[in-house]
N, C-alpha and C positions, 0 to 999 in steps of 0.2 A: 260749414259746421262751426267754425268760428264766432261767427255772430251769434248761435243759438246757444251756444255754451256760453259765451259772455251775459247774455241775458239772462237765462238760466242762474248764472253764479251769482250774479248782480240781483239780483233777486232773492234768492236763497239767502242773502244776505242782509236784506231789508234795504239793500243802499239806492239812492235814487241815481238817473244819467248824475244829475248834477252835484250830484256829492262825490261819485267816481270821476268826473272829469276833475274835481277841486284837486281830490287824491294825485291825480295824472299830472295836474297844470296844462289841465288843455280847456275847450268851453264846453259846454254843453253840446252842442252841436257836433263838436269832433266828436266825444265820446259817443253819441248817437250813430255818429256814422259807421265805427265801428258794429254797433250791432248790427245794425240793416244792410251791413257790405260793403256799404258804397267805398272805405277805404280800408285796408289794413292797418293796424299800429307795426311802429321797426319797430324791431329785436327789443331794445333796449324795453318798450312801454309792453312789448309780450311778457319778458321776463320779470316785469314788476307785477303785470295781473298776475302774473303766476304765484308769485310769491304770494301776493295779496289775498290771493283765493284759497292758499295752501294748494295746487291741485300743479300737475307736469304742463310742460308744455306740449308734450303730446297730445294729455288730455283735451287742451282749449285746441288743439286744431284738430279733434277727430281722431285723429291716429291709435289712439285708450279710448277707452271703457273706464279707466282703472284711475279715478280723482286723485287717490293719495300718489303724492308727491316722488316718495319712499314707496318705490313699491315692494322692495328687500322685508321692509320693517311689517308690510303690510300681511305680507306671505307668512312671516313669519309669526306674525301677533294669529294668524288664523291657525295656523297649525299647532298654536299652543293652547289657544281656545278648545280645538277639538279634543287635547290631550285630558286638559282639566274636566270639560263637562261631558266627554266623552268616553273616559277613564281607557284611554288610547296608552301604548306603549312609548317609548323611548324614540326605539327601532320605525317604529309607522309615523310619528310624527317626522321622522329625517324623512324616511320618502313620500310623506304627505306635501312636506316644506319643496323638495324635489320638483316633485310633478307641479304643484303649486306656481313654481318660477317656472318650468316648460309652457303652463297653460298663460302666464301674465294673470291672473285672477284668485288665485287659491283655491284649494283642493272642497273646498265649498260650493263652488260653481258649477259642479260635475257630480253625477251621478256616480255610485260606486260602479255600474257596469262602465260607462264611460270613460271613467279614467283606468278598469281593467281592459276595456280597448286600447287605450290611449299607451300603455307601456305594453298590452303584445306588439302593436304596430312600432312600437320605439325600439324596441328588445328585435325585433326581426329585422327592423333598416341596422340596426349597431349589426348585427350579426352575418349579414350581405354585408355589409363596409368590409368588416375583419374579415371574413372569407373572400373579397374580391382584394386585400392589401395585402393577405398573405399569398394570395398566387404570384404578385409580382414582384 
């Protein structure tokens, strides 16, 4: 996943191998081989694409979906979006913002049935937790 995401980002960027490897202070070739596999970058050269790209390190290994960095700010810039252009309440955007951080994506991503599935299923395991805590 690594490598298609660095490609991907490197591109979406206009930058060539060899303007990222300038960036890095590696050759041409090292930067290369990180796209195609052949080697990983340590920590230290992941955390600078990361920066570099603005996106997590999650993101560049697969683990997101989710580019922005912040994904706090991200959740939260959606739920206010929907307020404004959606002329949404106070109240629904907190549990817009909610559900939003439970899915990692924002309450954008999901269907309104789907996220009224998504909190009976959530609302039924809290309420078997509390019912199986207070028996003992």
């Amino acid at each position: 996943m690594l490598p298609d995401r660095l490609r991907n980002l490197r591109i979406g960027v206009e930058k060539t191998q060899k303007e990222m490897a300038s960036h890095l202070g590696i050759t041409r070739q090292g930067y290369g081989n990180y796209e195609v596999g052949n080697t990983e970058p340590d920590q230290k050269t992941v955390n600078f694409l990361a920066n570099f790209f603005n996106v997590s390190i999650d993101y560049l290994y697969g683990r997101s979906d989710i580019q922005s960095a912040d994904l706090n700010s991200q959740i939260i810039n959606t739920a206010n979006k929907n307020k404004h252009n959606k002329g949404v309440s106070v109240k629904k955007v907190d549990q817009m913002t909610i559900v939003g951080r439970a899915f990692f994506g924002g309450d954008d991503k999901y269907t309104r049935e789907e996220l009224n599935i998504a909190r009976a299923v959530a609302k039924a395991a809290i309420d078997a937790y509390r019912k199986t805590t207070n028996k003992k």
